[in-house]
Backbone as XML, in Angstrom:
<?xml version="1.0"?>
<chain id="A" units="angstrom">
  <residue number="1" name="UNK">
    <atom name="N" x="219.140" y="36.920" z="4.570"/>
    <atom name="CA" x="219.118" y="37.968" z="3.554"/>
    <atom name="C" x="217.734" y="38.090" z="2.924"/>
  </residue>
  <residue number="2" name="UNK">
    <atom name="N" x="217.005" y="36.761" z="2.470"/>
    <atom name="CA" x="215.524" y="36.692" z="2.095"/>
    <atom name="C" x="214.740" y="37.918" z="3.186"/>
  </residue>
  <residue number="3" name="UNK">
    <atom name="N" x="214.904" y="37.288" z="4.238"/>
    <atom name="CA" x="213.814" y="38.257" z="5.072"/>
    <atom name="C" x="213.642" y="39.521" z="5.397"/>
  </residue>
  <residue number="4" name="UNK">
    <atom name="N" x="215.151" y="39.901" z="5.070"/>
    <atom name="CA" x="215.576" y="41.577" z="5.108"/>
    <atom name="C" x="214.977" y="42.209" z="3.253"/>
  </residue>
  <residue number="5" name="UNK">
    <atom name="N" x="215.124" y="41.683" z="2.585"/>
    <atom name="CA" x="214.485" y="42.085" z="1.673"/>
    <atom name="C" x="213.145" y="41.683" z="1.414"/>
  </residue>
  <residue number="6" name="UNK">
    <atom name="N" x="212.436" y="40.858" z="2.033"/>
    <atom name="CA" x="210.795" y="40.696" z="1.782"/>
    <atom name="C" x="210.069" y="41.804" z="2.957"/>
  </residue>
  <residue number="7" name="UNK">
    <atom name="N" x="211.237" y="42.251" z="3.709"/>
    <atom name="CA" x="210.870" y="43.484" z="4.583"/>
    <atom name="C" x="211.009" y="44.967" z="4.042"/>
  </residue>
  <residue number="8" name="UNK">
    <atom name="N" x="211.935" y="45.103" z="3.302"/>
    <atom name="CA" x="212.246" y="46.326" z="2.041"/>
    <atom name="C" x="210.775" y="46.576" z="1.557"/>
  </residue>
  <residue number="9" name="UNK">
    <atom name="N" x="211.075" y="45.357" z="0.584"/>
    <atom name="CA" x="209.571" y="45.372" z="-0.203"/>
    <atom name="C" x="208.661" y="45.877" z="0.392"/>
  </residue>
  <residue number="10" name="UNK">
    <atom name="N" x="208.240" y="45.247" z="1.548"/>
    <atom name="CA" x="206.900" y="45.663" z="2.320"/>
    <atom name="C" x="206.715" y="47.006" z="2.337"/>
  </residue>
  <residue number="11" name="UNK">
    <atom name="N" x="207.693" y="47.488" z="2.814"/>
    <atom name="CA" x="207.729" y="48.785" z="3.246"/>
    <atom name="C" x="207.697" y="49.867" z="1.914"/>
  </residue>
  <residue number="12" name="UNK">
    <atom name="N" x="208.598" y="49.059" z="0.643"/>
    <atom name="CA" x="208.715" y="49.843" z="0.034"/>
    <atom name="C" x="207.077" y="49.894" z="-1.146"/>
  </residue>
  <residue number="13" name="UNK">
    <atom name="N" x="206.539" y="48.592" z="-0.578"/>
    <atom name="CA" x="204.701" y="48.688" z="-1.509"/>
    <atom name="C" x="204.222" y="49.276" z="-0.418"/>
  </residue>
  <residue number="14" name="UNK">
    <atom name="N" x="204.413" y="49.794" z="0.619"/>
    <atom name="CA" x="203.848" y="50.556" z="1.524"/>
    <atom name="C" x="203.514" y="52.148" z="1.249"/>
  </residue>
  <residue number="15" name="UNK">
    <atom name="N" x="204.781" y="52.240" z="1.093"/>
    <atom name="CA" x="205.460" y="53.906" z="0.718"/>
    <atom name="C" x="204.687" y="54.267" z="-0.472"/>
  </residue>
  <residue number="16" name="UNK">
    <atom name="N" x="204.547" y="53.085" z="-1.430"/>
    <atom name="CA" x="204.423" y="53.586" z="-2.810"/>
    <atom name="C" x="202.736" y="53.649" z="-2.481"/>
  </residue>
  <residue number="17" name="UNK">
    <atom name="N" x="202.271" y="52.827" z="-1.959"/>
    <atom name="CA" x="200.535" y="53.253" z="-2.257"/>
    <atom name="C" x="200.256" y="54.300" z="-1.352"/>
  </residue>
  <residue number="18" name="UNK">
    <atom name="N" x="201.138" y="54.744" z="-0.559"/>
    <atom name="CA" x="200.786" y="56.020" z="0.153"/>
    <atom name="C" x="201.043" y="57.020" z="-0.514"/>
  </residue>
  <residue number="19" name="UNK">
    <atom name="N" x="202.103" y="57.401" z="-1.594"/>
    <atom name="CA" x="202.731" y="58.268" z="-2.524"/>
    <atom name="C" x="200.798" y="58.541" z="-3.950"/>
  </residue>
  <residue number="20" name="UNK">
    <atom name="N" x="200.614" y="56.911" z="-4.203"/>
    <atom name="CA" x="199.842" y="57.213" z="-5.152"/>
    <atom name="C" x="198.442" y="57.453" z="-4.742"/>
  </residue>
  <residue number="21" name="UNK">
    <atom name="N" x="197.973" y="57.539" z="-3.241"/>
    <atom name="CA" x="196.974" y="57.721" z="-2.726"/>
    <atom name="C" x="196.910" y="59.291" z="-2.680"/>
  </residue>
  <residue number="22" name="UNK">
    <atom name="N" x="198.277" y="59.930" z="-2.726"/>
    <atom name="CA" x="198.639" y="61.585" z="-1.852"/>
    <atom name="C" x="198.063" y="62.203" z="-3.236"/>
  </residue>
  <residue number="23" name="UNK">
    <atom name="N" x="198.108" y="61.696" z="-4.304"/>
    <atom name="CA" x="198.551" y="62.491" z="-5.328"/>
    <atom name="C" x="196.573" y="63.366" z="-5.998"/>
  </residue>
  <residue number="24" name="UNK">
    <atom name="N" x="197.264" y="64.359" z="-6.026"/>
    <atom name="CA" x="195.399" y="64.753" z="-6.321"/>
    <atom name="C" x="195.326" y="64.563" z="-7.756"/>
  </residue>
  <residue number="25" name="UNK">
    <atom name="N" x="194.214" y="64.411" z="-8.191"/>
    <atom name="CA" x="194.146" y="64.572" z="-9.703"/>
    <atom name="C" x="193.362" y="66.160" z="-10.662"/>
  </residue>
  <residue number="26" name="UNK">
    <atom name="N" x="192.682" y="66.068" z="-9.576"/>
    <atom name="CA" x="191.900" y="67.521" z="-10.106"/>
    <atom name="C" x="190.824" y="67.337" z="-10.783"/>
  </residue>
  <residue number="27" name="UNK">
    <atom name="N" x="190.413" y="65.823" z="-11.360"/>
    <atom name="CA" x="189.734" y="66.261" z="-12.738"/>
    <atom name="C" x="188.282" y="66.066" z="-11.887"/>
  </residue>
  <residue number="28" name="UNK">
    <atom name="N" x="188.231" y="65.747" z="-10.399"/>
    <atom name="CA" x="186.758" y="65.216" z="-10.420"/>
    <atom name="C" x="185.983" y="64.187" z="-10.727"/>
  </residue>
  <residue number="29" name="UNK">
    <atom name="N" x="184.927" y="63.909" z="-10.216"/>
    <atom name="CA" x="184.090" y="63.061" z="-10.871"/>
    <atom name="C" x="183.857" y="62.949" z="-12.486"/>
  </residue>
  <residue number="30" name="UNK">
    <atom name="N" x="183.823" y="64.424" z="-12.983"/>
    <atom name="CA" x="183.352" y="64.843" z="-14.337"/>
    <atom name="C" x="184.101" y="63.939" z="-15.725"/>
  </residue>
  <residue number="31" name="UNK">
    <atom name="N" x="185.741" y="63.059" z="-15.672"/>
    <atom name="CA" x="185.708" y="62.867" z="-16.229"/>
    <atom name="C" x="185.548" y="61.516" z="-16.425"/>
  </residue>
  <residue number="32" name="UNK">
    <atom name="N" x="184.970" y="61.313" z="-15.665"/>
    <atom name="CA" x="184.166" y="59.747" z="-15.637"/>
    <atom name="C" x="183.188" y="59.762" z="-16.403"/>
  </residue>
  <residue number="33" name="UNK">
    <atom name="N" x="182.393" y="60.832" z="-16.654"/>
    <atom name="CA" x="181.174" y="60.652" z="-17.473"/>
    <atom name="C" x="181.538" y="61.603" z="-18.830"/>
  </residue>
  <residue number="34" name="UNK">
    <atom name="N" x="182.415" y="62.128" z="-18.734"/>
    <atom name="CA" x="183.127" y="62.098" z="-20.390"/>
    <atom name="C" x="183.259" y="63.916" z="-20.442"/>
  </residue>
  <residue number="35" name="UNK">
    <atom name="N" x="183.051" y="64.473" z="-19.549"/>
    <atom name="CA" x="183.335" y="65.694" z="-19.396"/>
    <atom name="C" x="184.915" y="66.053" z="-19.660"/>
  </residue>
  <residue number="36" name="UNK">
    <atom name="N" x="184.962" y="66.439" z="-20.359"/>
    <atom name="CA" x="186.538" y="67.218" z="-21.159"/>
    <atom name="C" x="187.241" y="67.918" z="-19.964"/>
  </residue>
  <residue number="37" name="UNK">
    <atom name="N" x="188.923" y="67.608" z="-19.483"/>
    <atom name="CA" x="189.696" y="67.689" z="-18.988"/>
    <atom name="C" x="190.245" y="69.516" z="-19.573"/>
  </residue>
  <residue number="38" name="UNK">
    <atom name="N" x="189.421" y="70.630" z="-20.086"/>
    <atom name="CA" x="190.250" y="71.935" z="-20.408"/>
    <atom name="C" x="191.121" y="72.415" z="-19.871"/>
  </residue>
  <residue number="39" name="UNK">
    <atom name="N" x="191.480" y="72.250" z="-18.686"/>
    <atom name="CA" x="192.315" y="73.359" z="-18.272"/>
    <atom name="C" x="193.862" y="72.398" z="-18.213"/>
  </residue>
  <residue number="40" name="UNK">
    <atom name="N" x="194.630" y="73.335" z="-18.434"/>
    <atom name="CA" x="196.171" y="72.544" z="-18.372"/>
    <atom name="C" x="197.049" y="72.746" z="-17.318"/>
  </residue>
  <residue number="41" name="UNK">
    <atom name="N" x="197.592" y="72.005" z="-16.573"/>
    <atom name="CA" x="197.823" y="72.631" z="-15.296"/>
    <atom name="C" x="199.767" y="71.645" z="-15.531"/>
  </residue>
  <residue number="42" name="UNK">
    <atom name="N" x="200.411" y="72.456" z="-14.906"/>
    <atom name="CA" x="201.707" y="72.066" z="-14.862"/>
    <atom name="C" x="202.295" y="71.739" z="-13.156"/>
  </residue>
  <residue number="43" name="UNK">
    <atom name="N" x="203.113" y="70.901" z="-13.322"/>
    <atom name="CA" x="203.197" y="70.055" z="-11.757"/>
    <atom name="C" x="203.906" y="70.842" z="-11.141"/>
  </residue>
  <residue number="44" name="UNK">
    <atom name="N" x="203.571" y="71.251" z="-9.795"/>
    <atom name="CA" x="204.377" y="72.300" z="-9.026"/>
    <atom name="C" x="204.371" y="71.631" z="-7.268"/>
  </residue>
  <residue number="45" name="UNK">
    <atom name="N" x="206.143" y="72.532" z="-6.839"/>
    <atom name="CA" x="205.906" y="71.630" z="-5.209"/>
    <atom name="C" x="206.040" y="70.133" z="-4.996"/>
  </residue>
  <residue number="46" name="UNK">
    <atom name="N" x="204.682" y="69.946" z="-3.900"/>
    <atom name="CA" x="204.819" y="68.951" z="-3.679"/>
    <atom name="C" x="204.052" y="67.939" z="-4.734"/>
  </residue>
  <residue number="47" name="UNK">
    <atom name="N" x="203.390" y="68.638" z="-5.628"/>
    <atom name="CA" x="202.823" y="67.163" z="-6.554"/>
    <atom name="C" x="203.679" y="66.503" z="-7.414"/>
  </residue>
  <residue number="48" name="UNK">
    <atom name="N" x="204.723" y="67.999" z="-7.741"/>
    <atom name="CA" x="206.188" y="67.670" z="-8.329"/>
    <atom name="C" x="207.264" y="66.646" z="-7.723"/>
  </residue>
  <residue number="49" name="UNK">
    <atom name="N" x="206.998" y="66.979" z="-6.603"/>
    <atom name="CA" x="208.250" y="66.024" z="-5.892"/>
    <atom name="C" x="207.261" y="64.504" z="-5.266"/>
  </residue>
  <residue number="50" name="UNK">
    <atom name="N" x="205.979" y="64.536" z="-5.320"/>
    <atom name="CA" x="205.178" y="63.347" z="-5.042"/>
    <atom name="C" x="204.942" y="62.628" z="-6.671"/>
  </residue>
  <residue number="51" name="UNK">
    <atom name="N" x="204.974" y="63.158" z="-7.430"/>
    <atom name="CA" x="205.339" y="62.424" z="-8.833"/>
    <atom name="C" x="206.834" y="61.451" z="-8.858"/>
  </residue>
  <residue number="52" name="UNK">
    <atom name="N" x="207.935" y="62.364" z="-8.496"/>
    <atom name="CA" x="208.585" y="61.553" z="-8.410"/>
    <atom name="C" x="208.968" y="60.860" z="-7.444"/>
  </residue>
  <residue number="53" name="UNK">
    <atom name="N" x="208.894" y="60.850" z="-6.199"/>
    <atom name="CA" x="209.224" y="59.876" z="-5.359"/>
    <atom name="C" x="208.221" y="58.498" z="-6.061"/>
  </residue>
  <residue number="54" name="UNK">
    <atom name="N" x="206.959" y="58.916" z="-6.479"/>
    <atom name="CA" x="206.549" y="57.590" z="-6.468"/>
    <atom name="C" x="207.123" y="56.786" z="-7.915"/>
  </residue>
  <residue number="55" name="UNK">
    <atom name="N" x="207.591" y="57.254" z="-8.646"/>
    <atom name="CA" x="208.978" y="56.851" z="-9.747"/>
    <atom name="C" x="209.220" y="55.716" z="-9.123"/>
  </residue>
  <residue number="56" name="UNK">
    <atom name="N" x="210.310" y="56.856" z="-8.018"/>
    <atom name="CA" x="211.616" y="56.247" z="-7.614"/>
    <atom name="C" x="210.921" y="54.954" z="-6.909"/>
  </residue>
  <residue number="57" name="UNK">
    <atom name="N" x="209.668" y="54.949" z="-5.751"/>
    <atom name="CA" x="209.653" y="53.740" z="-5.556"/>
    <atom name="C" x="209.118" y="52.542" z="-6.236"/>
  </residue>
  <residue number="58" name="UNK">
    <atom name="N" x="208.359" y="52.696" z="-7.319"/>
    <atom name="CA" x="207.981" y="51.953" z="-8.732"/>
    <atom name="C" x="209.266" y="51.552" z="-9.087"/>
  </residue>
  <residue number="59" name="UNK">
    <atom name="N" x="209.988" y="51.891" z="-8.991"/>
    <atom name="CA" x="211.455" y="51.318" z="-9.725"/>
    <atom name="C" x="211.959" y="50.635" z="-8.578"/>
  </residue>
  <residue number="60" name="UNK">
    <atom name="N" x="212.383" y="50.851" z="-7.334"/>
    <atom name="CA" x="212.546" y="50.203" z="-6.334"/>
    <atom name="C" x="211.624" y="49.001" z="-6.139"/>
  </residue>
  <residue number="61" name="UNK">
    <atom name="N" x="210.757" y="49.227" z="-6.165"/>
    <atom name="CA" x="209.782" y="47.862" z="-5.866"/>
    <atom name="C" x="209.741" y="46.359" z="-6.963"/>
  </residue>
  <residue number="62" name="UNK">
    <atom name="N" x="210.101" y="47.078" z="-7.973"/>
    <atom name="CA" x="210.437" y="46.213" z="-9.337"/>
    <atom name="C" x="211.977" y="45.870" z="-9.246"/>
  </residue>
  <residue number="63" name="UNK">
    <atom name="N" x="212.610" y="46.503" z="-8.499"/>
    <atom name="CA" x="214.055" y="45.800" z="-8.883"/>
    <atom name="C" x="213.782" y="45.097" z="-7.644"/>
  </residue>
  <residue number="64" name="UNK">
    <atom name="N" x="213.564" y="45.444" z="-6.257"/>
    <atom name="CA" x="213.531" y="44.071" z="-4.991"/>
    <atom name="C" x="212.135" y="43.146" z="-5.741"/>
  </residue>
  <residue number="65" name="UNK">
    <atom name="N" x="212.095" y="43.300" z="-6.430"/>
    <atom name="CA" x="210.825" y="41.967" z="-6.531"/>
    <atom name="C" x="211.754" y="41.042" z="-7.753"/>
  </residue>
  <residue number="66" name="UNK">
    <atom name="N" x="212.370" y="41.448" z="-8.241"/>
    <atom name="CA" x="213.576" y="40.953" z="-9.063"/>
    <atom name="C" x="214.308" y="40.575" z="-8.194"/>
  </residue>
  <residue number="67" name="UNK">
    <atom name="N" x="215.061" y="41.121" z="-7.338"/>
    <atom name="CA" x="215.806" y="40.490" z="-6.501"/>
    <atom name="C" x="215.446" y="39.602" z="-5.665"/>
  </residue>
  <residue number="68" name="UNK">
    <atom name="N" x="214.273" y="39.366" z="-5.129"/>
    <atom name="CA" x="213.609" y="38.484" z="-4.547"/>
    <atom name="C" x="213.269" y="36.552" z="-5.211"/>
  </residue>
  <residue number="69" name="UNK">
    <atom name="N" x="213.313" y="37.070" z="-6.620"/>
    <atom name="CA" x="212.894" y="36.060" z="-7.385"/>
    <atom name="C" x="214.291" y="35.277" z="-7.527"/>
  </residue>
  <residue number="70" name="UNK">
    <atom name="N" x="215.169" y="35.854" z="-7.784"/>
    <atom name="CA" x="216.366" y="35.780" z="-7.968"/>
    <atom name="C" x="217.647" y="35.107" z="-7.359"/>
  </residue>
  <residue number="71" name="UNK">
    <atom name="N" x="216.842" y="35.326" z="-5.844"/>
    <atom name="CA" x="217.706" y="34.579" z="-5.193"/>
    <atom name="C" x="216.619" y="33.272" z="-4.463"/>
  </residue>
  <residue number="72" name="UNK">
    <atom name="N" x="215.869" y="33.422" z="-4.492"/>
    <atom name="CA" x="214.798" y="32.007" z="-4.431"/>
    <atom name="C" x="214.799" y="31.025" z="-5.606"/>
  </residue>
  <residue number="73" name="UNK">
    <atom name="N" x="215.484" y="31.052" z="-6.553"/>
    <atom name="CA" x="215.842" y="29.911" z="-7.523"/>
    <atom name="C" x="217.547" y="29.839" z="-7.272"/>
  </residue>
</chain>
């Protein structure tokens, strides 16, 4: 059962840094050097539905890493 879930995990810290790699930000270099973020933009599509999948696997990855701990004591 350990190994089927240290295989979840994998896959599921897999998924998730591919989810938070996809995600654009827009702001540029600019607000690194302190250039003001003006324009307001609201989440549409796929940044909408790539916001939340990566939720869902942030929450997934935290409950098998709980479960992992969990049954190793």
């Amino acid at each position: 059962m350990s190994t089927y879930l240290t295989i979840a995990q994998i896959i599921v810290a897999i998924a998730l840094i591919a989810t938070v790699l996809l995600q654009v930000r827009g702001g540029g270099l600019g607000g690194i050097f302190g250039q003001p973020d003006t324009v307001y933009r609201t989440r549409r599509g796929i940044e909408r539905t790539l916001l939340r999948l990566t939720i869902i696997l942030a929450v997934l990855f935290i409950i098998f890493a709980i479960w992992t701990v969990r049954l190793s004591t």
